[in-house]
C-alpha positions as CSV (number, residue, x, y, z in Angstrom):
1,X,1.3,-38.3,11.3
2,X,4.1,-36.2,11.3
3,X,7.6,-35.3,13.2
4,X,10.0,-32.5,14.8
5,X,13.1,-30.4,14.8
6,X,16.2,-32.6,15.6
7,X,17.4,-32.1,19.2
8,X,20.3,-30.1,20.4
9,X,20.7,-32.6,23.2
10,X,18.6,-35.1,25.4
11,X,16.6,-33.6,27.9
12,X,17.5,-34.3,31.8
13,X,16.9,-37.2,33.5
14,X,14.2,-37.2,36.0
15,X,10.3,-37.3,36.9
16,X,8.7,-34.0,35.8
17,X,7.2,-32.0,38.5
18,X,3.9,-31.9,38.2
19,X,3.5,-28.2,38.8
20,X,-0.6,-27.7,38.5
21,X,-3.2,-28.8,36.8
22,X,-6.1,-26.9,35.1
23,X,-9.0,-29.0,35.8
24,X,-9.7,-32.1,38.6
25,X,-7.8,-35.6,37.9
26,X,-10.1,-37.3,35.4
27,X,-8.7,-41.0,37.0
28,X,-7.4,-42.9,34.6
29,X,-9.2,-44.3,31.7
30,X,-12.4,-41.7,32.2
31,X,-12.0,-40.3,28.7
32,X,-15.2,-37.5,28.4
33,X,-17.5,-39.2,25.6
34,X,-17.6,-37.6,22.3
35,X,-15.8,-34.7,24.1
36,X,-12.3,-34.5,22.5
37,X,-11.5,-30.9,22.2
38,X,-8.4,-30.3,24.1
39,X,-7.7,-26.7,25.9
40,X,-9.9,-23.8,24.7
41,X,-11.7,-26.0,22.5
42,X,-9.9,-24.5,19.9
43,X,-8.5,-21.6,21.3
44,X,-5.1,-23.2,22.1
45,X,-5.8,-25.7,19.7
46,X,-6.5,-22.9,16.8
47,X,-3.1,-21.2,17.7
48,X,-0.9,-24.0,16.7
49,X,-3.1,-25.0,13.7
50,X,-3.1,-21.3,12.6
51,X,0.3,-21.2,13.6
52,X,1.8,-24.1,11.8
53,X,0.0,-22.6,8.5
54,X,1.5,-18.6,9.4
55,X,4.7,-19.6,10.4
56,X,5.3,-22.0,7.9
57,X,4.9,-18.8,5.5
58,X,7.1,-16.7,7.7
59,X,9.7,-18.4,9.6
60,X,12.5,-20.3,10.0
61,X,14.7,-22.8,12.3
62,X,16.5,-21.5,15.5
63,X,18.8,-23.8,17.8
64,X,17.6,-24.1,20.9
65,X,15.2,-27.1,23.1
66,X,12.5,-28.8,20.6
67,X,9.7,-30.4,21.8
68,X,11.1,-33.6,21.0
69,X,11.9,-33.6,24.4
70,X,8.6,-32.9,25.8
71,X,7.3,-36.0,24.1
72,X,7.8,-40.1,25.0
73,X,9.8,-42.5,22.7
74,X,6.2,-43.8,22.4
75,X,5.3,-41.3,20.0
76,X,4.1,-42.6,16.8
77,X,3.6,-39.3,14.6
78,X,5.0,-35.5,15.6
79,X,4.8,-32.3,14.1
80,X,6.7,-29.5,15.4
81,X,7.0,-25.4,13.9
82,X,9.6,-22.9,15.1
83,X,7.5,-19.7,16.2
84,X,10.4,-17.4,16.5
85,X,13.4,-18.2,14.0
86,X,16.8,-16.6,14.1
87,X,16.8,-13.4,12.7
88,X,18.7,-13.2,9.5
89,X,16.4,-16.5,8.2
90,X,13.5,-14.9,9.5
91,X,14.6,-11.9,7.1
92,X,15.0,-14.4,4.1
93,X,11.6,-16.0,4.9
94,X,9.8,-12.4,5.1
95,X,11.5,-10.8,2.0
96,X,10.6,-13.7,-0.3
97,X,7.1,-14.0,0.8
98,X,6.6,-9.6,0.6
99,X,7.5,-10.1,-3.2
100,X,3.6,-11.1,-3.4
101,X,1.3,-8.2,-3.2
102,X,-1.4,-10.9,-1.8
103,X,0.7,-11.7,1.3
104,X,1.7,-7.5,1.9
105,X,-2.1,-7.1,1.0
106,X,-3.2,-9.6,3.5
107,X,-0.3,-10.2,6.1
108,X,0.8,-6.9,8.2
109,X,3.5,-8.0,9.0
110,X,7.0,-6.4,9.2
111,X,10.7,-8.6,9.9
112,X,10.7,-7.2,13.3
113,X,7.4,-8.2,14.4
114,X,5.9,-10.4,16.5
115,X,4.1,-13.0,14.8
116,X,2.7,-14.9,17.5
117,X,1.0,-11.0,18.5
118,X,-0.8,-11.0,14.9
119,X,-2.0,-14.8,15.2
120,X,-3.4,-13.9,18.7
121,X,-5.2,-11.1,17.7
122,X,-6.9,-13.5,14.2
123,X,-7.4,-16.2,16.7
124,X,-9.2,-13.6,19.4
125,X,-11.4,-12.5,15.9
126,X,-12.4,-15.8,15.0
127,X,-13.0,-16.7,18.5
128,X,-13.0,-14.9,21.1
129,X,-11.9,-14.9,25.0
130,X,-13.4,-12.6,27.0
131,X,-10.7,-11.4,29.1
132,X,-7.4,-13.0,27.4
133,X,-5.0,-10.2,26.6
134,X,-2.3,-10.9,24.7
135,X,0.4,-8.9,26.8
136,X,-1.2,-9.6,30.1
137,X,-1.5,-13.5,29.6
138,X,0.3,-15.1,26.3
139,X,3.5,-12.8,26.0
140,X,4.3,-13.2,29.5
141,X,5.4,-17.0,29.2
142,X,4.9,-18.6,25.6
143,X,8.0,-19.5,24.1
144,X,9.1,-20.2,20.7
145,X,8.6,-23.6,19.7
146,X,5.1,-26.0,19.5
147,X,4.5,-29.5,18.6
148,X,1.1,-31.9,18.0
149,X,1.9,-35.4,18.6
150,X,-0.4,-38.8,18.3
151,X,1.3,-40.6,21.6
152,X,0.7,-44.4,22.1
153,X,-0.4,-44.5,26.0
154,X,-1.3,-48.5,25.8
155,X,-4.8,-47.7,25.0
156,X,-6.8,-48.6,21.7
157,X,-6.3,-45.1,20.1
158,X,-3.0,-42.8,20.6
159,X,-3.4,-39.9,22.1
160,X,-3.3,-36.3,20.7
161,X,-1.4,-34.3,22.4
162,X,0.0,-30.5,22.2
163,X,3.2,-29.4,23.6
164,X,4.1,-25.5,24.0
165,X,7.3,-24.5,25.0
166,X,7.1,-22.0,27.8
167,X,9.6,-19.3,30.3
168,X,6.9,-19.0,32.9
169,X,5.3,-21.9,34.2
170,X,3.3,-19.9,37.0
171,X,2.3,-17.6,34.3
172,X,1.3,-20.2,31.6
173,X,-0.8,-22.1,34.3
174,X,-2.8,-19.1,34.8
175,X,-3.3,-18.6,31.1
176,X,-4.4,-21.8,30.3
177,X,-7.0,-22.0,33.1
178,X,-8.3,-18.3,31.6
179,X,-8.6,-20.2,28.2
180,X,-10.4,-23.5,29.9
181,X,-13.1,-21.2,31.5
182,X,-13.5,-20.1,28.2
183,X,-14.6,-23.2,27.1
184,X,-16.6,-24.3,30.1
185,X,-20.2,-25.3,29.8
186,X,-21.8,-22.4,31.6
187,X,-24.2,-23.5,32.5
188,X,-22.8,-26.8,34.5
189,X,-19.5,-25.6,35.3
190,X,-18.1,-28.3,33.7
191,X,-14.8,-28.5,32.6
192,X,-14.8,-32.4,31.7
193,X,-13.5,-32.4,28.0
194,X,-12.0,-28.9,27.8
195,X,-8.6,-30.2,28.2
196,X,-5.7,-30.7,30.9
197,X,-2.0,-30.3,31.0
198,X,1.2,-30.6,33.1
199,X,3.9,-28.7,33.2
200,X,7.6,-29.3,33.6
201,X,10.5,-26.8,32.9
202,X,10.5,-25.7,29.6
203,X,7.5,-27.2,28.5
204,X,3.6,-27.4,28.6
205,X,2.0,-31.1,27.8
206,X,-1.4,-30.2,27.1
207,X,-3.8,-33.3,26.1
208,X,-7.7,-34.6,27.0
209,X,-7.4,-34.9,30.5
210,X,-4.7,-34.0,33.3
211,X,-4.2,-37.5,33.9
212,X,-2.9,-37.8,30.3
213,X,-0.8,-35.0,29.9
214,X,1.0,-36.4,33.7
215,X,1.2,-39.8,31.9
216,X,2.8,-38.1,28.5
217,X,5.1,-36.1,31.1
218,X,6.1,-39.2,32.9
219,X,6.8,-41.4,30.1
220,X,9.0,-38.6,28.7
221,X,11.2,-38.5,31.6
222,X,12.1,-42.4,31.5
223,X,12.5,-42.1,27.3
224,X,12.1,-39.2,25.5
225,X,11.8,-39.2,21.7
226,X,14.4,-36.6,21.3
227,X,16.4,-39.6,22.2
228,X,14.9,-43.0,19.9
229,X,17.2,-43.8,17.3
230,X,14.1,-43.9,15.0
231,X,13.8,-40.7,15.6
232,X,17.3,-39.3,15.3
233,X,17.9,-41.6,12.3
234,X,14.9,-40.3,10.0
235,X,15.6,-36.9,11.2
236,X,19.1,-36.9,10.0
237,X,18.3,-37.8,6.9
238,X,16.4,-34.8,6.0
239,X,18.9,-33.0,6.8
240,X,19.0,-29.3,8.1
241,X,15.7,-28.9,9.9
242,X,13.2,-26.3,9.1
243,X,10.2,-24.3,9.8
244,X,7.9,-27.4,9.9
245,X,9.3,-30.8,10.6
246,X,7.2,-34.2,10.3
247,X,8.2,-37.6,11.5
248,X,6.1,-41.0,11.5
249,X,7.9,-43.3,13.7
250,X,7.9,-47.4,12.4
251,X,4.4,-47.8,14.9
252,X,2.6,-46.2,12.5
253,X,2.4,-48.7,10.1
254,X,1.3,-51.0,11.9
255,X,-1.5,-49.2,13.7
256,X,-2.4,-48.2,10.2
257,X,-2.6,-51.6,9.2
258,X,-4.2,-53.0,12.1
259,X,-7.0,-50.0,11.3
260,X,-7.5,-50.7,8.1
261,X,-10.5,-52.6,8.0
262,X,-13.0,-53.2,5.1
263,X,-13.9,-50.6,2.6
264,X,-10.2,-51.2,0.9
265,X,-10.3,-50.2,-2.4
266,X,-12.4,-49.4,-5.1
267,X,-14.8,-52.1,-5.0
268,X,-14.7,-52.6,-0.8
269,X,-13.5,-55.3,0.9
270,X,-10.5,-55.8,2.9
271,X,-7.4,-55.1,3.0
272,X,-5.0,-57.3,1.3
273,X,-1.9,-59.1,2.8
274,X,0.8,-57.5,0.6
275,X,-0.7,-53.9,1.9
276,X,-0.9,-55.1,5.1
277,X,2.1,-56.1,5.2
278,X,4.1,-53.2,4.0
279,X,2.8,-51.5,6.3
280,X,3.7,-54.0,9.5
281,X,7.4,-53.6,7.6
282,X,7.1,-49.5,7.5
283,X,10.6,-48.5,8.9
284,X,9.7,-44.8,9.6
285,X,10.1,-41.4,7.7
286,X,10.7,-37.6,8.3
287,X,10.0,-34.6,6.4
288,X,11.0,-30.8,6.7
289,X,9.8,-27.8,5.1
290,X,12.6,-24.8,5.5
291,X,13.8,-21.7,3.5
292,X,17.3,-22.1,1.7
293,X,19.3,-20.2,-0.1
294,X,16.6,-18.2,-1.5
295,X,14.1,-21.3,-2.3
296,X,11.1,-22.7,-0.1
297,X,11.9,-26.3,0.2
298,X,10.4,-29.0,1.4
299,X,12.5,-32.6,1.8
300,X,11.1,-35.8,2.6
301,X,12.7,-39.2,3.6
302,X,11.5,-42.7,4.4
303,X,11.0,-46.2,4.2
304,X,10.3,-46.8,0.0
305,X,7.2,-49.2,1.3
306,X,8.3,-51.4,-1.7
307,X,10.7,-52.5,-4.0
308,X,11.1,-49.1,-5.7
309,X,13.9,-50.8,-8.3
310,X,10.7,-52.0,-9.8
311,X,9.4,-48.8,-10.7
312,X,12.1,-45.9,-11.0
313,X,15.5,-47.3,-10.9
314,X,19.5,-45.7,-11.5
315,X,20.6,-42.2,-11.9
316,X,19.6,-41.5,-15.2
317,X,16.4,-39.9,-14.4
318,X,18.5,-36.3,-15.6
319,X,20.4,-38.0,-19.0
320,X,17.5,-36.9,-21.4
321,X,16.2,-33.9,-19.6
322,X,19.3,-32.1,-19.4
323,X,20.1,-32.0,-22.5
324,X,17.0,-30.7,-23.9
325,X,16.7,-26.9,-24.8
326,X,17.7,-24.1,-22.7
327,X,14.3,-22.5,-22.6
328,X,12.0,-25.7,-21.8
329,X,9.0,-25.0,-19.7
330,X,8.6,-27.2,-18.4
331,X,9.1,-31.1,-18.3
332,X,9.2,-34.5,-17.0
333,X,12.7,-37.3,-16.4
334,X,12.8,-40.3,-15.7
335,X,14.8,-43.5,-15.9
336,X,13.1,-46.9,-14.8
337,X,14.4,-50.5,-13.5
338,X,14.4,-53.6,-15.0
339,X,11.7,-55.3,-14.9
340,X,9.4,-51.9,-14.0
341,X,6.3,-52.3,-16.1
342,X,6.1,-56.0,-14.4
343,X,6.8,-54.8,-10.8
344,X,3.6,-52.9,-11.7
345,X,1.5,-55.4,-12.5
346,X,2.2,-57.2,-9.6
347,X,1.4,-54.4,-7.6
348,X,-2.0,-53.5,-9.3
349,X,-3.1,-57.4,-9.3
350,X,-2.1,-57.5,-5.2
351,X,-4.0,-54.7,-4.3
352,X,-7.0,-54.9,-7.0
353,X,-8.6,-57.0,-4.4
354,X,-9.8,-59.4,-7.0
355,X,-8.9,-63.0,-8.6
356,X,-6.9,-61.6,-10.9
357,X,-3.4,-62.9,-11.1
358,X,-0.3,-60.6,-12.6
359,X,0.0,-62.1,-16.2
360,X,-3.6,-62.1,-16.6
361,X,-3.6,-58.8,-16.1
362,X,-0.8,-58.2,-18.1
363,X,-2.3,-60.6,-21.4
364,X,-5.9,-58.3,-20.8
365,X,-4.3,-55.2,-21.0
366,X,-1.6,-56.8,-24.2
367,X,-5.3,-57.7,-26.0
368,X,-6.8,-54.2,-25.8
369,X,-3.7,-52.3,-26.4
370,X,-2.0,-54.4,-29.3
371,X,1.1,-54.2,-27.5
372,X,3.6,-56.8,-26.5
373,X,3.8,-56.0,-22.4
374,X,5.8,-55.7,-20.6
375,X,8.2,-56.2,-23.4
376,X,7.3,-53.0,-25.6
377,X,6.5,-50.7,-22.9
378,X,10.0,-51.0,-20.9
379,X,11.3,-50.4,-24.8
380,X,9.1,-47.5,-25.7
381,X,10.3,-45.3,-22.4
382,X,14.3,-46.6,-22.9
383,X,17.2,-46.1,-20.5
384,X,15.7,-42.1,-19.5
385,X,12.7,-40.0,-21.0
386,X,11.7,-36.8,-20.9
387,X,8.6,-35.1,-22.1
388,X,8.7,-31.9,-22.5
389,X,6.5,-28.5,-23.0
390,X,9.0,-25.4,-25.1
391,X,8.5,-22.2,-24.1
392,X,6.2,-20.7,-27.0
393,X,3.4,-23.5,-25.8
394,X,0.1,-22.1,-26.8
395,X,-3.2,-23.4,-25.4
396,X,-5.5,-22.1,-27.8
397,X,-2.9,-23.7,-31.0
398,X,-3.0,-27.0,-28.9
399,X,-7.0,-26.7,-28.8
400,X,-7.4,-26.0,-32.4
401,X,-4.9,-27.7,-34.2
402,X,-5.8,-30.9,-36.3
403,X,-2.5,-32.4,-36.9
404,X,0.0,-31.0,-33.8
405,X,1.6,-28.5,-35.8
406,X,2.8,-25.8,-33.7
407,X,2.1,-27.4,-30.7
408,X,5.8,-27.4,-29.4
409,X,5.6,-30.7,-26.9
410,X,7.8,-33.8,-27.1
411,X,9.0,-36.9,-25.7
412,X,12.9,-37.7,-25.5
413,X,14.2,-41.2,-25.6
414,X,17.5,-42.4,-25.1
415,X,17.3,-46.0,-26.2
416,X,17.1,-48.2,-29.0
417,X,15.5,-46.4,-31.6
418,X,15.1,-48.9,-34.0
419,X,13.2,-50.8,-32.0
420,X,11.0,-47.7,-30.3
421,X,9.6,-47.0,-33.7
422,X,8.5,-51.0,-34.1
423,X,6.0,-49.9,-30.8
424,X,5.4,-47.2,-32.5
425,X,3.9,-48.2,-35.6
426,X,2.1,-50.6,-33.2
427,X,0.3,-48.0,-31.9
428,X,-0.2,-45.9,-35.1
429,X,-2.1,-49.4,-35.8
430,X,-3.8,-49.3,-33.5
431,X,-5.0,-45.6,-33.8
432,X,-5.7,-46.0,-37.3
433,X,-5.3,-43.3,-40.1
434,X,-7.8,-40.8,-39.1
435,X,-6.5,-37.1,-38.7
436,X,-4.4,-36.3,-35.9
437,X,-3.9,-38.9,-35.2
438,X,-0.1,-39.7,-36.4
439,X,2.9,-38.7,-33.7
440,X,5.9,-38.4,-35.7
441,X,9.7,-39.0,-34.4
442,X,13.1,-38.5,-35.4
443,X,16.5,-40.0,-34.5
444,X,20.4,-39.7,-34.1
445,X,22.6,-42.3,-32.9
446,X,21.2,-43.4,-29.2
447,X,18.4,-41.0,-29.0
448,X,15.1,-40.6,-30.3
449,X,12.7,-37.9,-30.2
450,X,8.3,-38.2,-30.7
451,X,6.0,-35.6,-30.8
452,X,3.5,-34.0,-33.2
453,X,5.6,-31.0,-34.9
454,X,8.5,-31.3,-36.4
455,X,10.5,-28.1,-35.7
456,X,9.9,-28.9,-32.0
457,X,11.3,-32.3,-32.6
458,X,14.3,-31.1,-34.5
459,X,15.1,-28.6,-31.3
460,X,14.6,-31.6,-28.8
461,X,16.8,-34.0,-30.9
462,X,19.5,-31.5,-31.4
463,X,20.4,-31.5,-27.8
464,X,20.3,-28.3,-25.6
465,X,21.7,-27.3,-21.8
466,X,18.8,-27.2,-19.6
467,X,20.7,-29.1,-17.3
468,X,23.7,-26.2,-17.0
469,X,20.9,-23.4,-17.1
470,X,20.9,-21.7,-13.3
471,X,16.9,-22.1,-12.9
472,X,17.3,-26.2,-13.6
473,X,20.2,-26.2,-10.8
474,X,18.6,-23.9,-8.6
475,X,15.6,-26.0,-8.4
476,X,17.0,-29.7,-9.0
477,X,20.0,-29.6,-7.0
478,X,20.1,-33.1,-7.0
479,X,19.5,-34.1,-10.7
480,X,22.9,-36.3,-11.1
481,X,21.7,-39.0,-8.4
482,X,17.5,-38.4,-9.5
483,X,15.6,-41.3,-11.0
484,X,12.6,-38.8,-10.8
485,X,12.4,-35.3,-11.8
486,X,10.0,-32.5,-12.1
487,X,10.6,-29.0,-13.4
488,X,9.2,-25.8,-14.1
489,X,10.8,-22.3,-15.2
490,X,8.3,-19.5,-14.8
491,X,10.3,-17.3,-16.7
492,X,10.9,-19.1,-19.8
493,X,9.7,-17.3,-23.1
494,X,9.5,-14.1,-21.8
495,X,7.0,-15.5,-19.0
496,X,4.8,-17.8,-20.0
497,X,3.2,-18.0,-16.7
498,X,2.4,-14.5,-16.6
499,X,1.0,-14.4,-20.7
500,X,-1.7,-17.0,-19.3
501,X,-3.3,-15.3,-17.4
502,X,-4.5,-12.9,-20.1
503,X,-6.4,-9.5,-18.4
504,X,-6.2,-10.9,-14.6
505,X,-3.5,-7.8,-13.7
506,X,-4.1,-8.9,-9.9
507,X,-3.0,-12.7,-10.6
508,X,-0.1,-11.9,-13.3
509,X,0.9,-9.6,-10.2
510,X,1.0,-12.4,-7.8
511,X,3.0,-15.1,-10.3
512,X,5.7,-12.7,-11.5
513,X,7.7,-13.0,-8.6
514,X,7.9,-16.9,-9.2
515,X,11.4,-18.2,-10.9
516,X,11.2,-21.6,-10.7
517,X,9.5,-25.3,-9.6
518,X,11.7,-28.1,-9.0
519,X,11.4,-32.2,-7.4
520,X,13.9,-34.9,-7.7
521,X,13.1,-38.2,-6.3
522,X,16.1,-40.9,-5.7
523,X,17.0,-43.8,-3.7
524,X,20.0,-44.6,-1.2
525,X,20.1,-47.9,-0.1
526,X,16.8,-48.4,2.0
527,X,15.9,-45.0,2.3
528,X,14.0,-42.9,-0.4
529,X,14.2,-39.2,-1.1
530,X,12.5,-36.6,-2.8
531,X,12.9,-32.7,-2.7
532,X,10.9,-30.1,-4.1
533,X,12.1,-26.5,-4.0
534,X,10.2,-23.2,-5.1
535,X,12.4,-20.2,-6.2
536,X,11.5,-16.8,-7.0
537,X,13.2,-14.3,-9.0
């Protein structure tokens, strides 16, 4: 389920005309059975599929009307893509994406030209029309913005519905009855099941039958979704809106959990209260995937489903990784909440679907480990960790070597070291003294660093500035307030990436225009965030 661009304004008060139809009124409830295709039967339904996929590779936002306001406040999940961005974004988009031979190699297509053209003509490949042209009968009236939406109508499923934005009404009529006939049993006539729509002003509501798309119309005019605080709420807080937007208004949690049935978890049965119930108590979320500043990036925020101080808690998710050496990578931060390794439990004992209460889980898992929990974990990952990968990381050394020497990975700890190397030895107990199988660790003052070669220990502990490097801001904009974070520099050690690869010339060709791979996760108030951001160089 998924959401839209944030409006420019409401859309006008009013019932929509109902300007034509393509098929006869259905009457209501008289659904075609096991006939759910919706217009073309996958022609129209193949261009915004294909489209979301194309133009989310090759566009970007543009102001203007969003199908938003197409669409009723009803709408429990949206997903809307821009078709025809502003131009100097589009031009970002395109010159990123022609940095990779396999997009010039596979995608002909230039700044300035018309993408919706080149997905027609795949589309008309794949499937064709007999007698839909392109200029004749899509160019004519299709506009620049599309949306699928799951719509709650009162019945016992929502209803899927597309919405295309259009200049022509007349125009788009007639080329969406050329693309029913196309889908029409020939041998009956029958259009039941190939779809309906209704159109109004600037927009096409295409769904299952005329009398739906009329009903999604009709509801739209009395309360539009481009108007639900919901809506405008979880929408803000993404922020700038992009190529693709997603929104899953608070409905759809409880229709999930009222769908959820048996077969929950691993061993069946059915669903348990506590899921249940975060779901009845989901408060909505919204996600965007845009170009910026040179980066692809996709942001998501929403509803944490549960307490989330339980599991990844503060800001000092950045405290260990930023100071580790400039040329990491690639590595992992992370601070946790008090109580985090029990907030787990509790979790994994709800939703187990068995007998199993928290502590007992917690005393099995202390009996097989040798470990105090939660007491020893929560001390063994500190205040913030990192592990990290250094630059000169070699698989085959990692494969083949019997004690870790050389293999240049480590976990940093800012904590109490003293009492980190008591788990420790706990575990090197528990491991015995076979070979390999000691991790060694040094320390200085609040910090502590563990990992199987020394040198690479000794380079971790002595502190670095990942954090002021211009990859690790590029990517993790947002490291001061992150609990979470994720990173990746391509170009570290002369391009590690690329020295993978070995012989592949056409792959190494395709990763060396990649910079860097970013994600910070954090929490404001009720509302989590995470953004992940892909750079190239």
């Amino acid at each position: 389920m998924s959401s839209t661009l944030p409006p420019d304004g409401p859309s006008g008060p009013g019932t929509p005309e109902y300007l034509q139809q393509g098929s006869d009124a259905q009457g209501p409830g008289r659904r075609p059975a096991g006939r759910t295709a919706l217009v073309a039967g996958g022609a129209v339904a193949g261009l915004l599929v294909v489209a979301g996929g194309i133009w989310a590779a090759t566009s970007f936002f543009s102001s203007g009307p969003q199908p938003a306001e197409a669409l009723p406040a009803s709408t429990i999940g949206y997903a809307s893509i821009d078709l025809d961005p502003s131009g100097s974004q589009k031009i970002e988009a395109v010159k990123m994406l022609r940095k990779f031979p396999a997009f010039t190699d596979h995608v002909d297509l230039g700044i300035k030209d018309d993408i919706r053209r080149a997905i027609f003509d795949e589309i008309q490949k794949q499937s064709p029309c007999e007698g839909l042209d392109y200029d004749d009968d899509i160019e004519p009236w299709i506009g620049d913005r599309a949306a699928v939406a799951a719509v709650d109508l009162g019945e016992d499923q929502p209803s899927p519905v597309f919405v295309l934005q259009v200049s022509d009404a007349d125009a788009a009529d007639a080329a969406l009855k050329k693309i029913q006939a196309c889908t029409t049993d020939s041998s009956t006539g029958d259009t039941a099941g190939a779809g309906g729509w209704s159109i109004d002003g600037d927009w096409a509501v295409v769904a299952e039958t005329d009398d739906l798309a009329q009903q999604v119309a009709d509801e739209a005019a009395k309360a539009s979704l481009a108007d639900d605080k919901d809506y405008q709420h979880w929408m803000d807080e993404v922020g700038d809106t992009g190529i693709v937007n997603l929104y899953a208004a608070p409905a759809a949690g409880s229709y999930l959990a009222d769908n959820l049935g048996g077969g929950f978890g691993p061993m069946g049965g059915t669903a348990p209260s506590e899921a249940t119930g975060a779901l009845k108590n989901f408060k909505g979320m919204a996600a965007t995937l845009r170009f910026d500043a040179g980066a692809l990036e996709f942001e998501v925020a929403g509803d944490p489903g549960v307490d989330q101080g339980q599991f990844l808690g503060g800001d000092q998710g950045d405290d260990a990784i930023a100071s580790l050496p400039e040329d990491t990578a690639a590595a992992i931060g992370a601070s946790f909440g008090k109580g985090w390794f029990s907030g787990i439990a509790d979790q994994l004992a709800a939703y187990s679907g068995s007998d199993m209460t928290a502590q007992e889980f917690l005393d099995d898992m202390s009996q097989q480990s040798g470990l105090d929990l939660p007491d020893d974990v929560e001390t063994l990952v500190g205040d913030s960790i990192a592990v990290s990968i250094g630059s000169d990381f070699d698989p085959e050394t990692f494969f083949n070597s019997t004690n870790g020497d050389g293999v240049p990975v480590a976990a940093k700890v800012k904590g109490d070291p003293s009492a980190i190397e008591a788990v420790l030895a706990k575990l090197q107990g528990q491991m015995g003294t076979q070979e390999g199988a000691f991790v060694g660790s040094d320390s200085d003052g609040d910090w502590i660093a563990i990992g199987p070669d020394a040198d690479y220990r000794k380079q971790v502990l002595d502190g670095g500035s990942l954090g002021d490097s211009a990859v690790f801001k590029d990517v993790v904009p947002d490291a001061g307030k992150a609990s979470l974070i994720f990173f990746v520099n391509f170009d570290a050690g002369d391009g590690w990436l690329v020295k993978a690869v070995g012989d592949d010339q056409q792959t190494a060709d395709n990763l060396e225009p990649l910079g860097g791979l970013g994600m910070s996760a954090w929490r404001d108030g009720d509302t989590s965030h995470a953004v992940l951001r892909l750079t190239t160089d």
